[in-house]
C-alpha positions in Angstrom: 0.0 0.0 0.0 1.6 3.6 -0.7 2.0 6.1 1.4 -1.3 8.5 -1.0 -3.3 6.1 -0.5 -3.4 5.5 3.4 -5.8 9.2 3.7 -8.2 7.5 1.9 -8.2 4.5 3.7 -8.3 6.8 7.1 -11.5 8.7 5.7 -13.0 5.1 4.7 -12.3 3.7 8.4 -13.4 7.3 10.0 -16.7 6.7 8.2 -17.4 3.2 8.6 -16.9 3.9 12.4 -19.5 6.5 12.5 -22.7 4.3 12.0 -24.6 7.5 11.5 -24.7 7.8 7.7 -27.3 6.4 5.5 -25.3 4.3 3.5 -24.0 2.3 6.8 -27.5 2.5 8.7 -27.9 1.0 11.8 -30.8 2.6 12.9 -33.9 0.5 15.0 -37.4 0.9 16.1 -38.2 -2.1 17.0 -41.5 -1.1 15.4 -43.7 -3.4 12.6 -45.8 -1.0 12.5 -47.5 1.8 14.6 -51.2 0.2 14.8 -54.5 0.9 13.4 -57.1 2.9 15.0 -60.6 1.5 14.1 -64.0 3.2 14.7 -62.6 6.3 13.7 -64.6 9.8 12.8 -64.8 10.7 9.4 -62.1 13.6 8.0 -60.5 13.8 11.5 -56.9 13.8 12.7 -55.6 10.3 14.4 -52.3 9.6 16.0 -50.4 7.3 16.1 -49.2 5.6 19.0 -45.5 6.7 20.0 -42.2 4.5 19.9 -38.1 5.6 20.6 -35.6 5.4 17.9 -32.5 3.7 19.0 -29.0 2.9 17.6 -27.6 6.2 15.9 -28.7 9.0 13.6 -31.2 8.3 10.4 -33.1 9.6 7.4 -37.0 10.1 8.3 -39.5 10.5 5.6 -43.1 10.2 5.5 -45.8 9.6 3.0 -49.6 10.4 2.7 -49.4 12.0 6.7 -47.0 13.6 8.8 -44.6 12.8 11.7 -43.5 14.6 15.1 -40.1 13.8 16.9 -40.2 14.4 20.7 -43.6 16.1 20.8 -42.4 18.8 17.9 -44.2 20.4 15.3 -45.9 17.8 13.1 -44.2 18.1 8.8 -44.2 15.7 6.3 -40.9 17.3 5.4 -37.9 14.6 5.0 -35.3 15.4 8.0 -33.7 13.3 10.8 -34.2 11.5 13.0 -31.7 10.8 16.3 -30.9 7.7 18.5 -33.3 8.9 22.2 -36.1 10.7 20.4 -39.5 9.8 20.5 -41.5 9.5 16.7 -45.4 10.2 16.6 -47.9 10.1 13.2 -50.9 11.8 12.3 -52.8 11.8 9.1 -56.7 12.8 8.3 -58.8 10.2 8.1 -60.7 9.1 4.8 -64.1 11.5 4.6 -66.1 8.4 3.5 -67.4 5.3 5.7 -65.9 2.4 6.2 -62.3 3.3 4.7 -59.0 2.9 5.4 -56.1 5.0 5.2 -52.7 4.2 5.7 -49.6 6.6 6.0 -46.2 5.2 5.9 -43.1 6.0 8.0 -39.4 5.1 6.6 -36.7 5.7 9.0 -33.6 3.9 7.2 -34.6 1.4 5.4 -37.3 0.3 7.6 -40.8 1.2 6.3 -43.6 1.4 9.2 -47.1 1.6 8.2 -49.9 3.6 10.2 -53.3 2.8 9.3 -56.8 4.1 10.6 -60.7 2.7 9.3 -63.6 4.8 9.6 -66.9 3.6 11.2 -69.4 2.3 9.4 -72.6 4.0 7.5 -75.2 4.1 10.8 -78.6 3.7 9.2 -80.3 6.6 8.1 -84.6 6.2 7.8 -84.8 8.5 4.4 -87.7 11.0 4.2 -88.4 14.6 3.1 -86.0 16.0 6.2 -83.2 14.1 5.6 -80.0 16.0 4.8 -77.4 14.9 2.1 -74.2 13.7 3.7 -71.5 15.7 4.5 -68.4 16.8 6.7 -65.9 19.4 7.9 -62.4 19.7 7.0 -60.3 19.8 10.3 -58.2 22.3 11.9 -54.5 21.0 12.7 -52.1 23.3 14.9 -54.6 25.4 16.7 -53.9 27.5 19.7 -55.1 25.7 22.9 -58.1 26.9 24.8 -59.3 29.0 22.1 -62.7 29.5 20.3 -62.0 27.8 16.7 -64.8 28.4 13.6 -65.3 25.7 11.0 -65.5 26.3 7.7 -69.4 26.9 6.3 -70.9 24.0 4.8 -74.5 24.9 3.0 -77.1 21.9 4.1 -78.9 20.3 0.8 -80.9 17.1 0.3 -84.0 18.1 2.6 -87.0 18.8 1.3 -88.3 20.1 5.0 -87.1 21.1 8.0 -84.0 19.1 9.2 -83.7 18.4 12.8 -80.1 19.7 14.0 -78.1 18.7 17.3 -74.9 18.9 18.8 -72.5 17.2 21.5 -69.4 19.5 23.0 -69.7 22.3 20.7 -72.0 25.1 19.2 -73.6 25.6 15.5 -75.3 28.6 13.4 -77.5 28.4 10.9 -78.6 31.0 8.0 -75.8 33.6 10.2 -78.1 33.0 13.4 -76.5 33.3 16.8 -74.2 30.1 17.8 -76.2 27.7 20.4 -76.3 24.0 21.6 -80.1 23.8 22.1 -81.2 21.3 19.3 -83.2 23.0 16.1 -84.2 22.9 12.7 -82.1 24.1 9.5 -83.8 24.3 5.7 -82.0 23.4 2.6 -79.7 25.7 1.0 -78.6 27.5 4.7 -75.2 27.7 5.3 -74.3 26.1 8.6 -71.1 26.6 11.0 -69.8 25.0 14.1 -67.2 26.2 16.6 -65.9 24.6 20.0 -63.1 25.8 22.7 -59.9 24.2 21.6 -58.3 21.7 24.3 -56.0 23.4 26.7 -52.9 21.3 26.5 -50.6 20.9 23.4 -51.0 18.2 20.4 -54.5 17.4 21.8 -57.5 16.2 19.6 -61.2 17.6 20.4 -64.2 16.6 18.2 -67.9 18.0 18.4 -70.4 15.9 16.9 -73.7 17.2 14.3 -76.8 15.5 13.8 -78.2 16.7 10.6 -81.8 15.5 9.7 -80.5 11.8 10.6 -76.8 12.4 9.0 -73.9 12.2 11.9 -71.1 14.4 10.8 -68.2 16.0 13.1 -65.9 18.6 13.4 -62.1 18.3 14.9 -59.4 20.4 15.9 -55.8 18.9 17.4 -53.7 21.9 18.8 -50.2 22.7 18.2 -47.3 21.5 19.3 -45.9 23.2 23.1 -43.5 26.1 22.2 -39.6 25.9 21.6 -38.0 26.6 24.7 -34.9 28.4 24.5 -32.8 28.7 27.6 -30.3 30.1 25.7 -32.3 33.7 25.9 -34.1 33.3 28.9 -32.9 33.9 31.9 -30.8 31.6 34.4 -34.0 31.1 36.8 -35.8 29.5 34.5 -33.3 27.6 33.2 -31.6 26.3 36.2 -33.9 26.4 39.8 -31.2 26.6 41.7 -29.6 29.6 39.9 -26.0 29.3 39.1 -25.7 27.5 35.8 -26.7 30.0 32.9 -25.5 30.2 29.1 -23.3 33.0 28.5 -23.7 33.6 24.8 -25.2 31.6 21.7 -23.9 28.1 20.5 -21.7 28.1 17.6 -21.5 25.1 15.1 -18.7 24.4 13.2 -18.3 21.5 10.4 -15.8 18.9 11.5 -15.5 17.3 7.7 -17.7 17.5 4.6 -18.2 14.6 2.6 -20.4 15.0 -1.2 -23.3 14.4 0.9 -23.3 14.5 4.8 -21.7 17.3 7.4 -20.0 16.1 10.7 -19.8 18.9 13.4 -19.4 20.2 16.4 -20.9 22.5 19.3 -19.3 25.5 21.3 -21.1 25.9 24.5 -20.5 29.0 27.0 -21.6 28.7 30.4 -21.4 30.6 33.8 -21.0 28.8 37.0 -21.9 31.5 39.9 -20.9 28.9 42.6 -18.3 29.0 44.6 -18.3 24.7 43.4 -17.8 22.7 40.6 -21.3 21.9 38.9 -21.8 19.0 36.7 -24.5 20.1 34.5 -26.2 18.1 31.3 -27.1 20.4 28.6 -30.3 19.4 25.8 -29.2 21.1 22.7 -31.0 21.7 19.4 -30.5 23.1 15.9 -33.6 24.8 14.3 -34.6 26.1 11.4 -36.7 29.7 10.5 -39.4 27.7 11.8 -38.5 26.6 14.7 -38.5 23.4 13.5 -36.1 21.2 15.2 -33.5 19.6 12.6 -31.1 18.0 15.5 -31.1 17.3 18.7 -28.3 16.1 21.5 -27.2 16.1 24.4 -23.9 17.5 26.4 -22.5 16.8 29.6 -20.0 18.9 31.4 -18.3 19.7 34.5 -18.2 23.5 34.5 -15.5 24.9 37.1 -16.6 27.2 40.1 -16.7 30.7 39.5 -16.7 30.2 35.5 -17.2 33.7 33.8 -18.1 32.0 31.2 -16.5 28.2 30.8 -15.9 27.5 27.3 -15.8 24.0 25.5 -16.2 22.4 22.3 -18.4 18.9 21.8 -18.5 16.3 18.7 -21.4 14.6 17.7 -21.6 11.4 16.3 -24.5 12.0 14.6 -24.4 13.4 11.1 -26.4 15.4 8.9 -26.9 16.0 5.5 -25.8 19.1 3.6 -29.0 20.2 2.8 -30.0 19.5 6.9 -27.1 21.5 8.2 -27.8 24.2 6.0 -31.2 24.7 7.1 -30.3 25.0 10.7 -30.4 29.2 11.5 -30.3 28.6 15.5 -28.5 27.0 17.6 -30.2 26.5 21.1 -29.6 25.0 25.0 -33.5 23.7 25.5 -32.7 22.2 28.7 -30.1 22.6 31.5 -30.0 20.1 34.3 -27.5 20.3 37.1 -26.1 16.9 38.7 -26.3 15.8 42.2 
């Protein structure tokens, strides 16, 4: 072997070791698939059930839904994935009866079907004040505990008065007041409901409609719980007992750049206020304009007493792609924990 040759081999070795790119995946989740939810409503959200990915850094993709990682932002954008975090799916189900719909997750080279079925047609007795069937469209990523409007659907099929009723929510008809007394709505009105939003983050409410004998519903699933950034905020909320606070933003710097994957690494500046030695773990994230999170990792360090600020560098084993890296416009500390 010559001497030109041996940075190649070093890069080649340096690689394989890594287990974090695509083309070496080693990536689990233990997951055949993330069930099927039966008896659903008809053009409502559904979500999966969760499961941890485990062995190193992945591609994620999704089709015909969407996916969350550790209780973010639902996108059906491709991104990655790390070994720790949590994976969710959501998708709308079918707007007809007795239909299945199945989205399909592919983390590595595993693909992971989610799959929901729609209740069957209840039996409607047809006469002149039955309505024609129909539904409204959902609302994803909603603000909690707030009054959200469906869009207006205009009643038709009837040929008299429709009865109308509704369970956990209000409806108008013809631009009348909102109420949840049952009534009666003619053909050709336009008709709206609205319910309070839940209260807690990535949270599904539905309010049910009886129209002239026709069951219909309307959903909402609020957004996911804000980005925390202790890397703004200040040390008290960060840290409860006070000492441990970051002194300026991260800083990310490649470590090597191959034709399709980035390797890098995290500056970190903390200050210790303590007269000790605090061993602190440190959640870090990379997001993009969105707040999206594109990476996520963790730090541990042993930051000396008195540190005004204490400097260091980490490396992460996991890897992104170009295209990943690039998108990344903040660094952040999410979550500071201080050792006993």
């Amino acid at each position: 072997m010559t001497l030109r040759l041996l940075p190649l081999l070093l890069l080649a070795l340096t690689l394989a070791g890594c287990g974090d790119f695509e083309w070496f995946p080693d990536t689990r989740t233990n997951q055949e698939n993330l069930g099927t939810v039966t008896d659903a409503e008809r053009n409502a959200p559904v979500v999966s059930q969760s499961f941890t990915v485990t062995g190193g850094s992945a591609a994620i993709s999704i089709a015909n839904g969407e996916y969350s990682i550790n209780s973010g932002p639902y996108t059906s954008a491709s991104g990655n994935v790390q070994t720790g975090q949590s994976v969710t799916v959501r998708h709308i189900t079918s707007s007809a009866y007795g239909t299945s719909k199945t989205t399909i997750l592919t983390i590595a080279n595993e693909n992971i079907p989610f799959t929901s079925m729609t209740m069957g047609k209840p039996p409607v007795f047809v006469n002149s004040s039955t309505a024609t069937d129909f539904t409204f469209d959902p609302k994803l990523d909603v603000e909690p505990n707030t009054v959200i409007v469906s869009d207006s659907r205009t009643v038709t099929g009837n040929t008299s008065p429709a009865p109308i009723s509704i369970t956990d929510g209000e409806y108008s008809t013809n631009g009348t007041s909102f109420t949840s007394s049952a009534g009666t709505i003619n053909a050709g009105q336009p008709l709206l409901v609205r319910h309070t939003s839940p209260a807690t983050y990535q949270t599904i409410k539905t309010t049910r409609l009886t129209v002239g004998g026709v069951r219909t519903n309307f959903s909402t699933m609020t957004k996911a719980a804000p980005f925390v950034n202790y890397s703004t905020v200040s040390s008290v909320d960060a840290d409860p007992t006070n000492v441990i606070s970051v002194a300026q933003a991260l800083s990310a710097t490649k470590d090597f750049t191959t034709s399709t994957h980035v390797s890098f690494s995290i500056r970190y500046f903390l200050n210790n206020s303590s007269s000790a030695q605090k061993n602190v773990g440190l959640t870090i994230a990379g997001a993009d304009a969105q707040n999206r999170r594109i990476f996520s990792g963790t730090i541990d360090a042993a930051v000396p007493a008195k540190a005004s600020p204490y400097t260091s560098t980490h490396s992460f084993g996991a890897v992104l792609t170009i295209s990943q890296y690039n998108s990344i416009t903040q660094w952040l500390v999410t979550k500071i924990v201080i050792y006993p």
